[in-house]
C-alpha positions as CSV (number, residue, x, y, z in Angstrom):
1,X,0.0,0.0,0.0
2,X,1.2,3.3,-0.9
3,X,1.8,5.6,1.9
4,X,-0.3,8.6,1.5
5,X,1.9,12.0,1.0
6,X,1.3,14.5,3.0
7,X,1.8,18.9,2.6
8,X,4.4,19.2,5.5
9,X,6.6,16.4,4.4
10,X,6.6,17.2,0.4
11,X,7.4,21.0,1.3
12,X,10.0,20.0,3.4
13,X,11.8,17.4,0.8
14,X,11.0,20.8,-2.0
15,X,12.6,23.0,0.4
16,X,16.2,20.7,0.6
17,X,16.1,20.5,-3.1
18,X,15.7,24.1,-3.2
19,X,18.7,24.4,-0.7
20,X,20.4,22.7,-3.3
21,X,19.8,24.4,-6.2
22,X,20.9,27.8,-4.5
23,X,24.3,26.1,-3.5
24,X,24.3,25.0,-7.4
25,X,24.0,28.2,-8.3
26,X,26.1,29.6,-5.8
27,X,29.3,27.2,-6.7
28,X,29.1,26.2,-10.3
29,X,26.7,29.3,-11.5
30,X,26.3,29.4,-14.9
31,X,29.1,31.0,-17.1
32,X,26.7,33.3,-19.3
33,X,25.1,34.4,-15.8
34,X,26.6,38.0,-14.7
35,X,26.4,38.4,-10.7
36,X,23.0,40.3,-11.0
37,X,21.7,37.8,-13.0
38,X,23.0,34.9,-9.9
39,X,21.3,36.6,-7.0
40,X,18.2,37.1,-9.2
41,X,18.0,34.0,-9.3
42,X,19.1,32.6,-5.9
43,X,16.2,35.5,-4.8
44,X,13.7,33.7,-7.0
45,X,14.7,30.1,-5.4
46,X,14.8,31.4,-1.6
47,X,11.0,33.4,-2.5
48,X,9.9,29.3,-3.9
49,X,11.2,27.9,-0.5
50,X,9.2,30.5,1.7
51,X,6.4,30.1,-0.4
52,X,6.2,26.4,0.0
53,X,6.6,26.4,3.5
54,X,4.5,29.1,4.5
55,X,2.2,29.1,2.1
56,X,-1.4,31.0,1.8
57,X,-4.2,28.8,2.9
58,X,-6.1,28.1,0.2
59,X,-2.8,27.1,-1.3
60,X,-2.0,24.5,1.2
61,X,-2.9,21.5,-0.9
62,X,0.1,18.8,-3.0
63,X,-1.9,20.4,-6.3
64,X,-0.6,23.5,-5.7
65,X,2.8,22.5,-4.6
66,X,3.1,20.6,-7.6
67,X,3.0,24.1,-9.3
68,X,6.3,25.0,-7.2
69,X,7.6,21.5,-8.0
70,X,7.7,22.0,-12.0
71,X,9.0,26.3,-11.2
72,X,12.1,24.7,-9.0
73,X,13.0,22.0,-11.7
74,X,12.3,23.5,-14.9
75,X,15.7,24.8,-15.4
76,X,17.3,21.6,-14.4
77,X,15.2,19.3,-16.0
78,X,15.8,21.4,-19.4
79,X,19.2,22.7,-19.2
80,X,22.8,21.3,-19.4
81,X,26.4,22.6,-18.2
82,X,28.3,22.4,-15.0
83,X,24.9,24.1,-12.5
84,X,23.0,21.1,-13.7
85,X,25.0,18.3,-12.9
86,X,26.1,19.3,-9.9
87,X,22.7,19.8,-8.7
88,X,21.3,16.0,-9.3
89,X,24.5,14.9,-8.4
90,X,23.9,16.4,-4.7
91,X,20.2,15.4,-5.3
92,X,21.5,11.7,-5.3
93,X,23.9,12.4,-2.7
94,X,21.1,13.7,-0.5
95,X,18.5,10.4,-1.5
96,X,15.9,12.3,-2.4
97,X,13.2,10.5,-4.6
98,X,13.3,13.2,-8.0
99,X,14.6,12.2,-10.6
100,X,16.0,13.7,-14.2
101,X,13.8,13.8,-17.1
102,X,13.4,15.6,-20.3
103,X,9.8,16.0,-20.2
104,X,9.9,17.7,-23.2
105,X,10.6,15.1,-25.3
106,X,8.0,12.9,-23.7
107,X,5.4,14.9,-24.7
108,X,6.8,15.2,-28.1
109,X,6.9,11.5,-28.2
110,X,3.3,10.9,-27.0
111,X,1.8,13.6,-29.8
112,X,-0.1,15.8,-27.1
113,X,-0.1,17.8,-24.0
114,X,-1.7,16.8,-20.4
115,X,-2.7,20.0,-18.6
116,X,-2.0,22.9,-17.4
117,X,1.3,22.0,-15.9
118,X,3.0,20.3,-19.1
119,X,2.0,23.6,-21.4
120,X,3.3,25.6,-19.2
């Protein structure tokens, strides 16, 4: 039987990977990132975390947090270089349960888009 997830535990396993990626970008940032662009983006990462954790309300639910799921991954999922692979390699390192995929091309594959999530 599948243990049920619950909002606490999910935000807390999105926060460490979060954790990571600013350390990702923080160690191995991007070579065509200039330093405004780096805290821009370690700003956009620490705003995810406190977002997920402390969320509004209504906004308390795994559908929503899904939302803040695909926002923290896109850029690793879809880009390449140094920033990336240190990143899953500390997401191994640290056991958590994501793993890398180019989504992407699985929807190419399958001929059509499933919600609001993959068109985004």
């Amino acid at each position: 039987m599948k243990k049920k997830r619950k909002y606490q535990e999910e935000a807390s396993k999105l926060a460490a990977v979060i954790d990571i990626a600013i350390e990702a970008f923080k160690v191995e940032c991007p070579p065509n990132f200039e330093k405004r662009h780096q805290e821009h983006t370690v700003s956009c990462y620490a705003n995810w975390k406190e977002s997920c954790l402390n969320p509004e309300p209504q906004f308390r639910n795994l559908a929503s947090l899904q939302y803040s799921i695909n926002d923290v991954f896109t850029y690793f999922q879809e880009g390449t270089g140094n920033t990336v692979e240190y990143f899953w390699k500390k997401i191994d390192e640290a056991q958590l349960d994501y793993k890398r995929e180019n989504k992407l091309e699985k929807i190419l594959n399958r001929g059509k888009i499933r919600g609001r999530i993959e068109y985004d």
